[in-house]
Structures are given as C-alpha cells and as structure tokens.
C-alpha positions in Angstrom: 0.0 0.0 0.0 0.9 3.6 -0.6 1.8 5.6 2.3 1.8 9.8 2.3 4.9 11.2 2.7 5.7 14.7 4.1 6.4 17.4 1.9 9.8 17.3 3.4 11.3 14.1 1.8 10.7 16.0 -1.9 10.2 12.9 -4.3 6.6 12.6 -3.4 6.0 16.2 -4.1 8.2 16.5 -6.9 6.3 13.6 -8.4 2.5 14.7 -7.7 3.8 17.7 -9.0 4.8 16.2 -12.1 1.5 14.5 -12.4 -0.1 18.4 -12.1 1.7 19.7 -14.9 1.3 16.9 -17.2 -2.5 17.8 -16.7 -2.4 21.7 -16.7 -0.3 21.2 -19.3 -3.6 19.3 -21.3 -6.0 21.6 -19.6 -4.6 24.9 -20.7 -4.1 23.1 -24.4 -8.1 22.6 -24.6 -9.0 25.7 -22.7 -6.7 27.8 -25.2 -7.4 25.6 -28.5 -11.5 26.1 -27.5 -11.1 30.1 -27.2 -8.6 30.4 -30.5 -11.2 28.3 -32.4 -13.8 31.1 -31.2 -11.9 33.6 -32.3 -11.4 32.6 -36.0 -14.5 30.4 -36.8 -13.1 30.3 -40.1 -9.4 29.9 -39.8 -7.8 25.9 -40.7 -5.3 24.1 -38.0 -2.7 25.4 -39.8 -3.5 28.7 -39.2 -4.3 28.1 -35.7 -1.5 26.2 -34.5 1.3 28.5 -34.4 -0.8 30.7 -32.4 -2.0 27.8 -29.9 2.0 26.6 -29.6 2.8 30.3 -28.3 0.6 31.0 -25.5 1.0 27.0 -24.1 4.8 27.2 -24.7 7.0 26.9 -21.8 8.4 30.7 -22.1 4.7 31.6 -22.0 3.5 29.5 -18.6 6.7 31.1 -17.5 5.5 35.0 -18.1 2.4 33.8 -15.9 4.1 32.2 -13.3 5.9 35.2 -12.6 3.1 37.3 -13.0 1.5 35.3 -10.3 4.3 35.3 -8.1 4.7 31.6 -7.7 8.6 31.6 -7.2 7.1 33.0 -3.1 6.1 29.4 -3.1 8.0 27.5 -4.4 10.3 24.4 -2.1 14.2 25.2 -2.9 17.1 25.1 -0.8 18.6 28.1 0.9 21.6 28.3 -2.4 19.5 27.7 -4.6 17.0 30.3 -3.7 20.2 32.4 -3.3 21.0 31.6 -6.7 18.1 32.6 -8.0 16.5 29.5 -8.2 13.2 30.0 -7.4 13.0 32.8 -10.4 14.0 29.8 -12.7 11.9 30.1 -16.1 11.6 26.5 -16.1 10.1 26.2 -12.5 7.9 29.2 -13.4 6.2 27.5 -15.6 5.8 24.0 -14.4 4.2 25.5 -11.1 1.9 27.6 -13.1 0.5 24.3 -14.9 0.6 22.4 -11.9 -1.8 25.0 -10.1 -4.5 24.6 -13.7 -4.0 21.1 -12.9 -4.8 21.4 -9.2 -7.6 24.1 -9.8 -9.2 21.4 -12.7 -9.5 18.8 -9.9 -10.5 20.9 -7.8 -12.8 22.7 -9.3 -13.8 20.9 -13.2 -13.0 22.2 -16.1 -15.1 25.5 -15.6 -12.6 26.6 -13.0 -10.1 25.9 -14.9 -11.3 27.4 -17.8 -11.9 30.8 -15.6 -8.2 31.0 -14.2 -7.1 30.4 -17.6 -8.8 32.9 -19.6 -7.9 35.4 -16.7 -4.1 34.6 -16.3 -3.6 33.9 -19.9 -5.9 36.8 -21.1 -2.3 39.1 -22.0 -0.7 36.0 -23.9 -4.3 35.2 -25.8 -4.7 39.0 -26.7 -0.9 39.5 -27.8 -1.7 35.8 -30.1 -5.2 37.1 -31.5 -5.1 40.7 -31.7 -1.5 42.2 -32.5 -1.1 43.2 -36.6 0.7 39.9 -37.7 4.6 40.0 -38.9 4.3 39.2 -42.7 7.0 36.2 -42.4 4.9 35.1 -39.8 1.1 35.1 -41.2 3.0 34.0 -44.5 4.3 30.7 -42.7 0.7 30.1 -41.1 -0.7 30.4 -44.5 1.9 27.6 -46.2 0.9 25.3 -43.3 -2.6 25.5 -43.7 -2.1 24.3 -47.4 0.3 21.7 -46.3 3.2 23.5 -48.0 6.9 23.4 -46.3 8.1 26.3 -44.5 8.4 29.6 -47.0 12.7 29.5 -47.7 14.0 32.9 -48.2 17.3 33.4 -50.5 19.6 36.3 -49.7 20.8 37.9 -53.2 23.2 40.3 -52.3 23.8 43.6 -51.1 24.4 47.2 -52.7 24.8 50.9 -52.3 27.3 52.7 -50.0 27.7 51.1 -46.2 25.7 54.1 -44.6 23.0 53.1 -46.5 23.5 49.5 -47.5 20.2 47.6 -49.4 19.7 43.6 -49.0 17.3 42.1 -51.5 16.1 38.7 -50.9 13.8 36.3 -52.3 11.0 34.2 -50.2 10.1 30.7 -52.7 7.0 29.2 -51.4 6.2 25.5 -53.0 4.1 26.3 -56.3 4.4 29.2 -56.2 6.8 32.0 -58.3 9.4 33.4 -56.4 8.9 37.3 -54.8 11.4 39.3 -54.8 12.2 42.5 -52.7 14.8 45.0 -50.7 15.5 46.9 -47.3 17.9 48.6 -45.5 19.0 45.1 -43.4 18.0 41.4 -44.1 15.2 41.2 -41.6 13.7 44.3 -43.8 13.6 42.7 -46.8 12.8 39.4 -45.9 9.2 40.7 -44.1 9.0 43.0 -47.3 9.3 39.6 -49.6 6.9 38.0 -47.6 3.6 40.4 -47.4 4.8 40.6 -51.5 4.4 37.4 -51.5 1.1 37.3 -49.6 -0.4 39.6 -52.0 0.1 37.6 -55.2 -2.1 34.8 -52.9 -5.5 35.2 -52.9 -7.1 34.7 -50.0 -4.0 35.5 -47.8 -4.0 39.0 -45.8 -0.7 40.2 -44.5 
C-alpha cells in the first residue's frame, strides 16, 4: 500500500507535482485551443497552431508564473534560492501548470477554464489581436495548405555602407518566387513576404 509522505522528503511532491503539470499542461491546451477556435470560426489548423503553440509554450506559462508570483512558493534550498532559483523560467512555468492542474480537480474544467482565460488573457490578446509580422502570417498560411516552410534566398547587397540595401527572395512550393529589398535582411525578408502574400489570394498580411 501507498503511504503519504511529508512534503519534506521531496520525491513525493516533486512527483505529484509532475502528475499536475502533465495535466495543466492538457487543460490549458483545450481551454486555449477552444477560445482560438472562437476567435477565428473560419481559420484551418494550420492557421491556428502557431498561435496555440505560443501562449501554451513553456516561455509563455513562464510570463504567468511570474506574473503570479509563484517563485514566493515554491520548495528550494537556501543556495539555490540564493541563486536565484526560485525565479528559474523553467520552474515558473511547471508550477503555473501544476496549479491549472490542481484548480481542474478541484474545481472541473469550468474553473479551470476561468483561471485560464484570466491569467492567460495578455498571452491570448498579444496571439489574436496584435497586426501579424508578414514572415509570420505567411508561414501560417503555407501550413494550412500543407506546404513546407516559406525559404527565403539572400541575393546580395548594394549601395554605399551608410545606407546599404539587401534584396532577398521568399520561394513558397508552387508558387513563383517574390522578390524585394531593405535597409538590413530582416527588412527585406518581411517585405518579400507580405509581397508574396499579396500575389495569394485569399491571404491577408
């Protein structure tokens, strides 16, 4: 038979700890996946996917565990606390799903569905609402047609070094290559994309 274990001895926590993430983890997935599907009745999984893996991602559950201050609570040592432990981006964001998972069976998936869509409410706004970076809604596009990731070409550079312009070329599968420039390679390579998007129909930048 099992016996309970005191907080103390660390295993048993660390592993019905474990258990709570693996379940916030799920929880947050549907509760998010349910309100982006809200969002854009009309929008394929392609679309929504990139969108769903950045507010569940680990960087993300780690903005809300700070938010909520959860690195008060958490069990380290004395050095490692010292060390700034407790602050830890990855422990951030395992407490913050272990407390969904708690809250979920504790309360159903109501609850859960409340603390979610008030602790994630910044990450699903910043997802849903921000204007989208070309490269990016161009990339969400190619995976809802089942095309591999847009490949941009860099062609060169020219004019004086005070005022340098890269031109680079995005080549999307089936599509004819779109060509354009900037002052810097990031420049050119959003500029090629939302070209690119407009010769699409269907596609908004």
């Amino acid at each position: 038979a099992m016996t309970h274990r005191s907080a103390t001895q660390g295993k048993a926590v660390e592993w019905s700890n474990e258990r709570l993430e693996f379940l916030g983890d799920r929880v947050l997935g549907l509760v998010i996946v349910e309100a982006l599907m809200l969002r854009f009745p009309t929008a394929r999984e392609g679309e929504l996917a990139p969108r769903l893996n950045a507010i569940v991602s680990r960087k993300a559950c780690a903005v809300v565990g700070e938010q909520l201050n959860l690195g008060a609570w958490l069990i380290v040592d004395k050095s490692e606390r010292a060390n700034g432990g407790a602050t830890k981006p990855s422990l951030l964001a395992n407490a913050a799903e272990a407390i969904l998972g708690a809250v979920y069976l504790d309360g159903g998936l109501k609850a859960a569905e409340k603390f979610v869509l008030r602790h994630w409410a910044g990450l699903l706004k910043a997802n849903t609402d921000a204007p989208r970076d070309p490269k990016s809604a161009l990339q969400e596009w190619a995976q809802g047609e089942g095309l591999p990731t847009p490949v941009y070409r860099h062609d060169g550079r020219t004019g004086p070094d005070h005022a340098p312009l890269f031109t680079t070329t995005v080549l999307v599968e089936g599509h004819a290559p779109v060509s354009a420039s900037g002052p810097s390679k990031q420049h050119a390579e959003r500029e090629a994309a939302r070209a690119m998007l407009e010769t699409i129909p269907g596609a908004t930048p």
